[in-house]
C-alpha positions as CSV (number, residue, x, y, z in Angstrom):
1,X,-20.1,77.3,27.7
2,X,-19.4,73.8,28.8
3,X,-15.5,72.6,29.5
4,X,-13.9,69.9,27.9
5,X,-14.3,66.5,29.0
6,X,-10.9,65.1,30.8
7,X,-9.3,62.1,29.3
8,X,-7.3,60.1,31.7
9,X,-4.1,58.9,30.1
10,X,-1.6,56.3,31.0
11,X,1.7,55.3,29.6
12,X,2.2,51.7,28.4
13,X,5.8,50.8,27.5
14,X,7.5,47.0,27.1
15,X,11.0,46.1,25.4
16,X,11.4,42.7,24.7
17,X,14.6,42.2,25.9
18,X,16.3,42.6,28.7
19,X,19.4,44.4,26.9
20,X,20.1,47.6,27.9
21,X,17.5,48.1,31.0
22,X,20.5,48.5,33.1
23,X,21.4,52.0,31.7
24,X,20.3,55.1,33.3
25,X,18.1,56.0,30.2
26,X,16.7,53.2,28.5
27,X,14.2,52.1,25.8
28,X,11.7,52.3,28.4
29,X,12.6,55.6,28.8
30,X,12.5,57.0,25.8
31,X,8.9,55.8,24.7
32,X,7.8,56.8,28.1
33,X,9.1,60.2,27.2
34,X,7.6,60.3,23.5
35,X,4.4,59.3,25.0
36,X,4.4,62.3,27.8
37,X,5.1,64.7,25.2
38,X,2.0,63.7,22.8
39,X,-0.2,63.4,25.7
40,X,0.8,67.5,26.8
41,X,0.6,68.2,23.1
42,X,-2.9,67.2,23.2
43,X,-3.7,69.2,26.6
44,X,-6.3,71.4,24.9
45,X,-8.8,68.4,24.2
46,X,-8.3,67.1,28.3
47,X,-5.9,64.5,28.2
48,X,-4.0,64.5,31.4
49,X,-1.9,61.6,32.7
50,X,-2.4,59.5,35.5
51,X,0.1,59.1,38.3
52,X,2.4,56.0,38.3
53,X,4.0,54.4,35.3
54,X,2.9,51.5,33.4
55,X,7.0,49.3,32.6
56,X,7.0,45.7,31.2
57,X,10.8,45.3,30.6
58,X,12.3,42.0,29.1
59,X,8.6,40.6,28.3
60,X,7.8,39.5,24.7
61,X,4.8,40.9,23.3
62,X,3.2,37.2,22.3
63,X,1.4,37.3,25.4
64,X,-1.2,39.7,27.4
65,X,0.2,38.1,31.2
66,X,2.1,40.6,31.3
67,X,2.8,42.5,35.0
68,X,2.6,45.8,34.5
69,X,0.1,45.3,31.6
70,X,-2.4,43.7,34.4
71,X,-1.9,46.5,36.3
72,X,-3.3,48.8,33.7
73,X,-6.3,46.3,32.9
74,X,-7.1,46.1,36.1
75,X,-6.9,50.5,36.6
76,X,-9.1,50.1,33.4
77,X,-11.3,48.0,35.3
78,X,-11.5,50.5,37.7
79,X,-12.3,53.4,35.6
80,X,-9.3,54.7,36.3
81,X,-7.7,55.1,33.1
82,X,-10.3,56.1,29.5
83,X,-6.8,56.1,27.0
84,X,-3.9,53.6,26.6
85,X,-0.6,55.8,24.6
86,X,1.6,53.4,23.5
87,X,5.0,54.4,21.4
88,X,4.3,51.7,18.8
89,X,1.0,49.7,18.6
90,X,3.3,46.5,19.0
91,X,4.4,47.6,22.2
92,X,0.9,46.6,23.5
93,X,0.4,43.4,21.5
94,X,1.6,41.6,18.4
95,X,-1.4,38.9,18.6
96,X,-4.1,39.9,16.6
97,X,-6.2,37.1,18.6
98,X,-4.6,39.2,22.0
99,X,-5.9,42.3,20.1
100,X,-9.5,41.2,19.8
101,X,-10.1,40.5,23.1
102,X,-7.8,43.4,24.1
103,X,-10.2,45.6,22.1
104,X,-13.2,44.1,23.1
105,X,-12.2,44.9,26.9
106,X,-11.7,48.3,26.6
107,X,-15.1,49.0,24.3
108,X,-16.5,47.7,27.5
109,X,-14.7,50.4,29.7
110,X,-15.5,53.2,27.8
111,X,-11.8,52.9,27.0
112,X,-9.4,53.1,23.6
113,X,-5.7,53.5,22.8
114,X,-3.3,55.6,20.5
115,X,0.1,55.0,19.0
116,X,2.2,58.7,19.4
117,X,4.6,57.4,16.0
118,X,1.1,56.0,14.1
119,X,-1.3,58.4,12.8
120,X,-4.5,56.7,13.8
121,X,-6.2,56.0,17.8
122,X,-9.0,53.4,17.9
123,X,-12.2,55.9,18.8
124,X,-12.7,56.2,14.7
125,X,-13.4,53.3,12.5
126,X,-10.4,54.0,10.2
127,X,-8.1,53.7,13.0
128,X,-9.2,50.3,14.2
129,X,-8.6,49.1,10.2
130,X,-5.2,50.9,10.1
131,X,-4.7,49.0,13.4
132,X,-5.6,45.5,12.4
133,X,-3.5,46.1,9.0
134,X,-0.4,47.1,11.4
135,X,-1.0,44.2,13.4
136,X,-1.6,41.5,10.8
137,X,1.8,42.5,9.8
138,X,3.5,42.8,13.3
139,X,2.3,38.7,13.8
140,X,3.6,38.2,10.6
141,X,7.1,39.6,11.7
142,X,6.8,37.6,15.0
143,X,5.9,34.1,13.5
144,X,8.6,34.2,10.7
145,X,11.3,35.5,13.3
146,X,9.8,32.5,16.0
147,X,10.6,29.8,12.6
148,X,14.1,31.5,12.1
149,X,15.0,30.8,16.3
150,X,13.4,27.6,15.7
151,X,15.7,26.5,12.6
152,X,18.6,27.6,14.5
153,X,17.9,26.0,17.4
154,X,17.4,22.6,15.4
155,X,20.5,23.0,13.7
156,X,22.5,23.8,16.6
157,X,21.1,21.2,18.6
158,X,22.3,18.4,15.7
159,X,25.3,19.6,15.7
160,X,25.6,18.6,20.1
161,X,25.8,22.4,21.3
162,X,23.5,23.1,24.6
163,X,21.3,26.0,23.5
164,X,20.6,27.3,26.6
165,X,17.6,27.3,29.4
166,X,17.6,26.0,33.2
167,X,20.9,23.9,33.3
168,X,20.7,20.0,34.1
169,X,22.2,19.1,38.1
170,X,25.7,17.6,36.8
171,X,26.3,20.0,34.6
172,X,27.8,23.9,34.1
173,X,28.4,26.3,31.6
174,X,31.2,26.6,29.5
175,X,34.0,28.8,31.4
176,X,34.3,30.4,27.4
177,X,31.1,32.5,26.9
178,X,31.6,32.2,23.3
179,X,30.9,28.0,23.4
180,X,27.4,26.4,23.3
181,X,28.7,23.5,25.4
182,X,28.4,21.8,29.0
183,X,31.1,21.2,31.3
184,X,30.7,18.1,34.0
185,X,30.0,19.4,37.8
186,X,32.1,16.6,39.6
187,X,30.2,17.0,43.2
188,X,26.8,17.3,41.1
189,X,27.2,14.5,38.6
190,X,27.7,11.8,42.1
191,X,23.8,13.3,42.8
192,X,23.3,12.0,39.5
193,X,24.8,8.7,39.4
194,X,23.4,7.8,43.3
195,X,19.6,8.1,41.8
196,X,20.3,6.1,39.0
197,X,21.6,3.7,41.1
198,X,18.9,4.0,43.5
199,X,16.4,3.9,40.7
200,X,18.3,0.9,39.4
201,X,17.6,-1.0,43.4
202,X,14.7,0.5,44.1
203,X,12.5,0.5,40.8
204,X,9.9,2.9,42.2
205,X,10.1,6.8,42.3
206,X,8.4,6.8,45.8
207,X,11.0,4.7,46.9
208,X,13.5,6.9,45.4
209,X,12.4,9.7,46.3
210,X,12.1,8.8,50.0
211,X,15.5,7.4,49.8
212,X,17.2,10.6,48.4
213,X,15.6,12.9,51.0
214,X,17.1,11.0,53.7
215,X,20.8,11.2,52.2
216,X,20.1,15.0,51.5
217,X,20.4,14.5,48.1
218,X,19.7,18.3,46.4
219,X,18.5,19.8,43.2
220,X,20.9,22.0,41.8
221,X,20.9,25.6,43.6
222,X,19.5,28.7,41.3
223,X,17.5,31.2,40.9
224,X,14.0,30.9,38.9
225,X,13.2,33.2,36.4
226,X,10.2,34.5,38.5
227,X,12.8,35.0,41.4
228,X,12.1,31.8,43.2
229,X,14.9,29.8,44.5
230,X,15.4,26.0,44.0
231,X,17.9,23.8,44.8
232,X,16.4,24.3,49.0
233,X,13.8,21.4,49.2
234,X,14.5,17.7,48.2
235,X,14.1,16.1,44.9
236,X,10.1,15.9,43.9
237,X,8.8,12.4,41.7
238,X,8.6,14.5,39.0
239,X,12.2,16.2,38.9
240,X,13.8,12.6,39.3
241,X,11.7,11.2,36.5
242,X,13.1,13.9,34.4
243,X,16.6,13.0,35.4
244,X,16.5,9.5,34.9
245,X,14.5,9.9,31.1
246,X,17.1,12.9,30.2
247,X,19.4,11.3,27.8
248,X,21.9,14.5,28.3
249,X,23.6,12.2,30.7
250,X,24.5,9.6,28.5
251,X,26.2,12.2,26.5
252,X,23.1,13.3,24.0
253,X,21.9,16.2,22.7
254,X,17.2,16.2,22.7
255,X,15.3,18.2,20.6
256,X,11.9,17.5,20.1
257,X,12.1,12.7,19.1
258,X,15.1,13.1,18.3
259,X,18.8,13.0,19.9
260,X,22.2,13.8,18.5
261,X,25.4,13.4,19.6
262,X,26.6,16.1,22.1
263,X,29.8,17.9,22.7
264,X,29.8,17.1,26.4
265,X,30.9,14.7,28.2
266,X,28.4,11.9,29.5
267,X,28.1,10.9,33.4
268,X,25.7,7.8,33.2
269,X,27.6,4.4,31.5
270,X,25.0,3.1,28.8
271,X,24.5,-0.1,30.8
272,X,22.8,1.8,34.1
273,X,21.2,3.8,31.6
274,X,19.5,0.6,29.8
275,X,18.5,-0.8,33.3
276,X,17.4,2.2,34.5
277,X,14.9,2.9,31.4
278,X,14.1,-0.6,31.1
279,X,12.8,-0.5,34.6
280,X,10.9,3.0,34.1
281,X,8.9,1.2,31.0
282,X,8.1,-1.4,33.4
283,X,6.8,0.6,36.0
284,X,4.5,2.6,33.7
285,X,3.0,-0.8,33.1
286,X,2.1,-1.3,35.7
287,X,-1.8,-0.7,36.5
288,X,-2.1,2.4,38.8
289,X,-4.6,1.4,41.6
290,X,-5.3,3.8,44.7
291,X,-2.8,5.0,47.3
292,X,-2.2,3.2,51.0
293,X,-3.6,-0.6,51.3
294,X,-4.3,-1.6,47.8
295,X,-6.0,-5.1,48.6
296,X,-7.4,-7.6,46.4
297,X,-8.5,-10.1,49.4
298,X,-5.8,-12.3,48.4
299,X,-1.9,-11.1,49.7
300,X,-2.6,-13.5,52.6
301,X,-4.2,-16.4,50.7
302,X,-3.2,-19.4,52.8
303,X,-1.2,-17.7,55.8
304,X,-3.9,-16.8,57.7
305,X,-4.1,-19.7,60.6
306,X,-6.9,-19.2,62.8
307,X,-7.0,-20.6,66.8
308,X,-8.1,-24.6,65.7
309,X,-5.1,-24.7,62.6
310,X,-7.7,-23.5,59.9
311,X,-7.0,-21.2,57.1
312,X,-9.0,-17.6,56.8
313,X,-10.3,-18.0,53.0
314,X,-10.4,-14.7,51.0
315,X,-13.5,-13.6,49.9
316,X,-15.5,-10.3,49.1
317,X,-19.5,-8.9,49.1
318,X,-21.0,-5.7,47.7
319,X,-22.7,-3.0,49.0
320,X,-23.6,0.2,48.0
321,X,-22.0,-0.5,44.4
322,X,-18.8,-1.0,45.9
323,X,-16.4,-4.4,47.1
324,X,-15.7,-5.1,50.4
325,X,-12.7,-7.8,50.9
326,X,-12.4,-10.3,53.8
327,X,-10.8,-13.3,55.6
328,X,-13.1,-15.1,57.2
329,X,-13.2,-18.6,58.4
330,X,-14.3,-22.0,56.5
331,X,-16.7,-22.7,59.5
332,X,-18.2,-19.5,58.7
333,X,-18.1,-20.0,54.7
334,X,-19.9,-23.5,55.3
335,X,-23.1,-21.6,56.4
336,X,-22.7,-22.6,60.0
337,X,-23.5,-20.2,62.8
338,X,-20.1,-19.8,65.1
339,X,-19.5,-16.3,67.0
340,X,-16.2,-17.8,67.3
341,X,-15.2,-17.6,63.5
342,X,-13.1,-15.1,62.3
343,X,-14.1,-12.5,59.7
344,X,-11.3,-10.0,59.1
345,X,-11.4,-6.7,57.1
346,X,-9.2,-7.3,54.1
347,X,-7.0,-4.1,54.1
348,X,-7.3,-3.6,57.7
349,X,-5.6,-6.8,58.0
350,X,-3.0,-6.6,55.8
351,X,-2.3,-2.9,57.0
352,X,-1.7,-4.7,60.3
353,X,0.7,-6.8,59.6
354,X,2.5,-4.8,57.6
355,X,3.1,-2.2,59.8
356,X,4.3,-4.9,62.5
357,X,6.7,-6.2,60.1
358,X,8.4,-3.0,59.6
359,X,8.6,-1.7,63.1
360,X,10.0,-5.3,63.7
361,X,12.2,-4.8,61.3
362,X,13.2,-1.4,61.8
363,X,13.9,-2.2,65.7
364,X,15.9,-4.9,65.2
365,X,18.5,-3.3,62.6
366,X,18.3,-0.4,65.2
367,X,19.5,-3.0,67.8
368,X,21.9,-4.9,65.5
369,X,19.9,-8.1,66.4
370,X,19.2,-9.4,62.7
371,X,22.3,-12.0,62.4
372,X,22.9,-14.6,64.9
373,X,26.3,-13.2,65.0
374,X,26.5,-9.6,65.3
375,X,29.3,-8.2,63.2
376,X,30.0,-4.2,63.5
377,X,31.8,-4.4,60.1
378,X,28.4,-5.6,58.7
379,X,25.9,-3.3,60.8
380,X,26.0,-0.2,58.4
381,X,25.7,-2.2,55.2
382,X,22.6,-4.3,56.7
383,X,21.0,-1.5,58.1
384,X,21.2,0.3,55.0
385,X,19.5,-3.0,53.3
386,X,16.7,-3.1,55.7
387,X,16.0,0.7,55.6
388,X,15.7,0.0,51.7
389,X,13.2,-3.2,51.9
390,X,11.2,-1.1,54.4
391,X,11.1,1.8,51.7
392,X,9.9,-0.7,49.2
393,X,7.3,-2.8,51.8
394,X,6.1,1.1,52.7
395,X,5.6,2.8,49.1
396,X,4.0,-0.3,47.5
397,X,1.9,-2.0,50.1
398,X,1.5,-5.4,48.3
399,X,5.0,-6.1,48.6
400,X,5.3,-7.4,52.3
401,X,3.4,-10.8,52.1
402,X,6.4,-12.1,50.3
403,X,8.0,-12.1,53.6
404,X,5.2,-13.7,55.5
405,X,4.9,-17.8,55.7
406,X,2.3,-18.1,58.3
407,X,0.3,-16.0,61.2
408,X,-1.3,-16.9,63.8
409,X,-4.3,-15.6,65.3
410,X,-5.8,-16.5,68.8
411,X,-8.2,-14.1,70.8
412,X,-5.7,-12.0,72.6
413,X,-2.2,-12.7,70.6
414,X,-1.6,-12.6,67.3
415,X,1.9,-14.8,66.0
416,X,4.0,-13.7,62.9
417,X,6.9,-16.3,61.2
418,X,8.3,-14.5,58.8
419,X,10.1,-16.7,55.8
420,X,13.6,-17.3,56.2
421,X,14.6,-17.5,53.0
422,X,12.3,-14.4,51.7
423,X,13.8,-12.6,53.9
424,X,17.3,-13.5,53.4
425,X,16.8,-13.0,50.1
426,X,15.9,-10.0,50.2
427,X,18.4,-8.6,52.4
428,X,21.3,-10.8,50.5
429,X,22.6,-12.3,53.4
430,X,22.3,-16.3,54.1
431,X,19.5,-17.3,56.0
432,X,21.3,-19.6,58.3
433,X,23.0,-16.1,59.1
434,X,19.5,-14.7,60.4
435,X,18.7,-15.3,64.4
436,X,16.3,-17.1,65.0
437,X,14.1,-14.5,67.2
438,X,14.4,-12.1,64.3
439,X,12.0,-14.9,62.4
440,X,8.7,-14.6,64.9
441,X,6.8,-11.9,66.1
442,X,4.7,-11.9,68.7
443,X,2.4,-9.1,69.5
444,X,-1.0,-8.7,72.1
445,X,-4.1,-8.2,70.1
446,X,-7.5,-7.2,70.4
447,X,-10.8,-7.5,68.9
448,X,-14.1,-6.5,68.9
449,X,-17.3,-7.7,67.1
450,X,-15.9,-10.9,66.2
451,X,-18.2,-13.0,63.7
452,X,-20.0,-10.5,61.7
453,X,-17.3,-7.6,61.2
454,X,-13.7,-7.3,63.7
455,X,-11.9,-4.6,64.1
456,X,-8.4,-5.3,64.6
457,X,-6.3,-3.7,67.5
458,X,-2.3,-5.0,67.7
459,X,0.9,-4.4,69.0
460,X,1.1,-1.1,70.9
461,X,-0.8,1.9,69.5
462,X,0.8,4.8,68.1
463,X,-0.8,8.2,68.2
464,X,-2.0,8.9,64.5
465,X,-4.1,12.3,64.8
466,X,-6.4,13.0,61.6
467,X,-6.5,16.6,60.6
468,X,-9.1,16.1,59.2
469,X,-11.2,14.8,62.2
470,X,-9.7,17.5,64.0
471,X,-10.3,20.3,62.0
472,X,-14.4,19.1,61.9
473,X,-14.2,18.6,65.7
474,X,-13.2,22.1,66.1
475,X,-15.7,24.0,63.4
476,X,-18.5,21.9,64.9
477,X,-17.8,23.3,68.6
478,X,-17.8,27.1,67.1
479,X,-20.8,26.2,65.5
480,X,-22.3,24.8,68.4
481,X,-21.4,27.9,70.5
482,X,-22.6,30.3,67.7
483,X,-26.2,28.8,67.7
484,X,-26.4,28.8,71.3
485,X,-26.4,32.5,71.2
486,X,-29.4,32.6,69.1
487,X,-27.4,32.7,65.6
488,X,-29.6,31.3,62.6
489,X,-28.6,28.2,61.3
490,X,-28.4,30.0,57.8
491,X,-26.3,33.0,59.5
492,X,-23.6,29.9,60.5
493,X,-23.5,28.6,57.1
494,X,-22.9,31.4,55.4
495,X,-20.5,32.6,57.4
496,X,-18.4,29.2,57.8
497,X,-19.0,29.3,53.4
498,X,-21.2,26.2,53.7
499,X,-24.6,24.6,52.4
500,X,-26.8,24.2,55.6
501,X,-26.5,20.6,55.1
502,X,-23.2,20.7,55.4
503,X,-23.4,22.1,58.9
504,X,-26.2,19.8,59.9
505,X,-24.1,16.6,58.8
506,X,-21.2,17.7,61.0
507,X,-22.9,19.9,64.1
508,X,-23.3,16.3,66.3
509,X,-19.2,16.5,66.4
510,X,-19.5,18.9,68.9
511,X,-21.6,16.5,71.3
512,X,-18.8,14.0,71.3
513,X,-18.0,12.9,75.1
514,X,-14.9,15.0,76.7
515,X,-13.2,11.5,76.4
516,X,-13.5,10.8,72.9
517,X,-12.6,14.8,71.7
518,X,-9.4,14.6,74.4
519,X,-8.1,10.9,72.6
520,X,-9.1,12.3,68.7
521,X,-7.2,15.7,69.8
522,X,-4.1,13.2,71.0
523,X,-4.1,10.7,68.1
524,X,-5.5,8.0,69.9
525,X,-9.0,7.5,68.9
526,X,-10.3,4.0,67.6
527,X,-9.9,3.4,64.1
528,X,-13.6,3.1,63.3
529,X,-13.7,6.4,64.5
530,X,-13.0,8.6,61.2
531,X,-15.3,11.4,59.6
532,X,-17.2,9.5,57.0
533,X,-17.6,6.9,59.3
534,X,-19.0,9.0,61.9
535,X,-21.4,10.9,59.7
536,X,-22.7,7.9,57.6
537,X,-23.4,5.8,61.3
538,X,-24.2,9.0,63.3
539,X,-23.7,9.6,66.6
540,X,-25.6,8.8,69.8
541,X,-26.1,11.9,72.0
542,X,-25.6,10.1,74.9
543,X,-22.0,9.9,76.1
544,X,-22.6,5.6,77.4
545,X,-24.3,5.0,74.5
546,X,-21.3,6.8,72.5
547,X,-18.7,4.6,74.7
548,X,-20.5,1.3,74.3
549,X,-20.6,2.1,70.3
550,X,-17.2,2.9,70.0
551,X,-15.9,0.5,72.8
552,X,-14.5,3.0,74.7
553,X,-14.4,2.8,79.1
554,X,-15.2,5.9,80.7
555,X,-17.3,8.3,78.7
């Protein structure tokens, strides 16, 4: 006589609200309890449950990304589980498009489901049309009761009451539970009103941004739904955008393209408000080009002086598909041969400079040394100017030749005036206010392959290490170390998850010279030293051959 086969149940149970899942015996309960009850009275044809429960409390039933609902997919998955009981077919979807796939799933699993209050399970054919008759019916509850929230919503929002969701920094809730209205934050709504205003000066998000880090500027503190706190880091580009476009804080009430009138009070006058929108539109005209040194070849058009008084002309060639930019010199432009000519990388360049300008700048608010008469009454305010310009010059990288009227260039120094009225201009103090020193900069510079290509070394070096660089340096050496013990080449790709021309490309890393690994592990490597760079040009294996490429004494 053969036994009966077992039938592994588990217990599916979701209430859509949170509402009453405090209590010691809940919804959740009960159908958990129903279902244990049908699933003993059915003990005779092998159904036993499985251990653990299966609880989705306060999730709506629109959606299968559900927690405990993955958790029984995935015990499906596992063969863990061959029937779903479920008080009410609904409590396991109301999406007949959900169901489908839901159904299609399980089929694949060997696996079905039964309601305990719904006379039908899905291993017979009539069940599964019972089912989709149950569930055309259960959507069609859902969608009209989603129109009727939807209408309410609409008409509360036009008549100015806050319906709800993550509340806006500057604002609370009413004290009165029973009003759908916002109360100002005082402390909050100066956040506010400071990134306006910032946005108002500044003009750029980056800039902002950068600006409201550095006064500690927070979102507002909470709890996300998913448990998460926020409120701990600094404003993101994307949270101050929605700030300054939220027209809650000109006193309006948003839903959907429209806006109405709101009960609460406003915090932002409708002048900033204009300025600040009327900038943002400006902005998004703006054409988007790529991050860091965006050059065209022509920032410096005409300020470029080489070591006879001649201007460096912009100009550009093509390889590869792609546009390099230059300054080179006329004598080199009129087709004569001069190893003395200059011909300068574009952005390199005008990274150069601009990075001298701002530690110039930087240093000399630092030392109060900007006016010709210091004033300690004026320090804080000019500071606060200059930290703001050098915010602007660093987040958009064409804005610094404005402040430029002529360099200088000679083999081993490298002269920058800056423009006395630019810059008064742009700190709002006269220029005949400015000393004098503050308007030149000398630095020592250095260069290498003059006449065909330059590489451009001034003022003193600051570490930069490249993780990047790094990172390669360091995989190559294990690499290296792994196929000197006899490991396939193959063996080492597939272990480090890489095509074996992948590893090829970056195994001659390791045989960099001690010298060069110890100044790219410290930051201090040449700038023509990068990865792409190094794996498009390759590398020598001999260590003087490496130092005479690179230029580098005592490889």
């Amino acid at each position: 006589m053969s036994s009966t086969p077992q039938i592994r149940c588990a217990i599916y149970t979701r209430k859509s609200s949170e509402e009453g899942l405090d209590q010691a015996f809940n919804s959740l309960d009960a159908q958990y309890e129903a279902c244990s009850a049908y699933i003993a009275s059915q003990r005779h044809e092998g159904w036993k449950p499985v251990a653990g429960r299966f609880d989705d409390g306060g999730l709506s039933g629109g959606t299968l990304e559900r927690p405990a609902l993955q958790r029984l997919l995935a015990a499906i998955d596992a063969g863990q589980v061959t029937m779903i009981v479920v008080y009410k077919i609904d409590r396991l979807t109301r999406s007949l498009a959900d169901f489908a796939r839901l159904v299609e799933r399980l089929d694949a699993k060997g696996c079905s489901f039964v309601s305990v209050t719904q006379a039908f399970n899905t291993a017979t054919s009539m069940g599964r049309l019972t089912l989709n008759v149950l569930l055309s019916f259960a959507q069609f509850e859902r969608e009209v009761t989603a129109e009727r929230i939807r209408d309410k919503i609409a008409a509360s929002k036009q008549k100015g009451l806050w319906m709800g969701g993550i509340l806006p920094i500057g604002y609370d809730r009413h004290p009165d539970p029973l009003r759908r209205e916002l109360v100002v934050n005082a402390g909050e709504a100066q956040i506010v009103q400071t990134l306006f205003k910032l946005y108002a000066e500044l003009g750029n998000l980056r800039a902002v941004e950068v600006e409201a880090a550095r006064l500690g500027l927070r979102p507002k503190p909470g709890k996300m739904r998913a448990g998460r706190s926020r409120g701990e880091h600094p404003f993101t580009r994307g949270q101050l955008y929605h700030i300054l476009t939220n027209p809650l804080y000109i006193g309006l009430i948003r839903h959907k393209d429209q806006r109405y009138p709101g009960k609460h009070v406003g915090i932002i006058d409708q002048d900033l408000w204009d300025q600040v929108q009327a900038k943002l539109i400006e902005a998004a005209a703006r054409p988007r080009g790529r991050t860091g040194v965006t050059s065209t070849s022509s920032l410096l058009t005409g300020k470029l002086k080489d070591e006879r008084g001649e201007s460096l002309t912009p100009t550009h060639t093509k390889r590869h598909g792609k546009r390099f930019y230059y300054y080179v010199s006329n004598r080199i432009l009129s087709g004569r041969k001069d190893p003395t000519g200059w011909r300068l990388p574009a952005s390199l360049i005008e990274a150069t400079l601009k990075d001298l300008i701002i530690a110039h700048l930087s240093d000399s608010a630092e030392g109060q040394n900007l006016l010709s008469l210091p004033d300690a009454r004026l320090a804080q305010e000019i500071s606060s100017k200059v930290e703001r310009l050098l915010i602007r010059i660093t987040r958009e990288p064409d804005q610094f030749a404005f402040l430029i009227s002529r360099v200088d260039l000679a083999p081993t120094e490298l002269v920058i005036h800056l423009d006395a009225a630019a810059l008064s201009t742009a700190l709002g103090i006269a220029s005949e206010a400015l000393a004098p020193e503050v308007l030149t900069l000398r630095k020592p510079l250095s260069l290498q392959r003059r006449g065909i290509e330059t590489r451009i070394i001034a003022g003193d070096l600051r570490p930069e290490p490249d993780p990047v660089l790094i990172r390669i340096l360091a995989e190559a050496s294990s690499w290296a170390q792994d196929l000197k013990r006899g490991v396939s080449l193959g063996d080492v790709a597939a272990k480090a998850g890489h095509t074996g021309s992948y590893i090829r490309t970056r195994l001659p890393f390791a045989f960099l010279s001690p010298t060069i690994q110890a100044l790219i592990l410290d930051g201090k490597q040449p700038p023509d030293i990068s990865v792409a760079s190094l794996i498009r040009d390759g590398i020598p294996m001999a260590w003087d051959e490496q130092a005479r490429r690179f230029g580098i004494a005592g490889s």
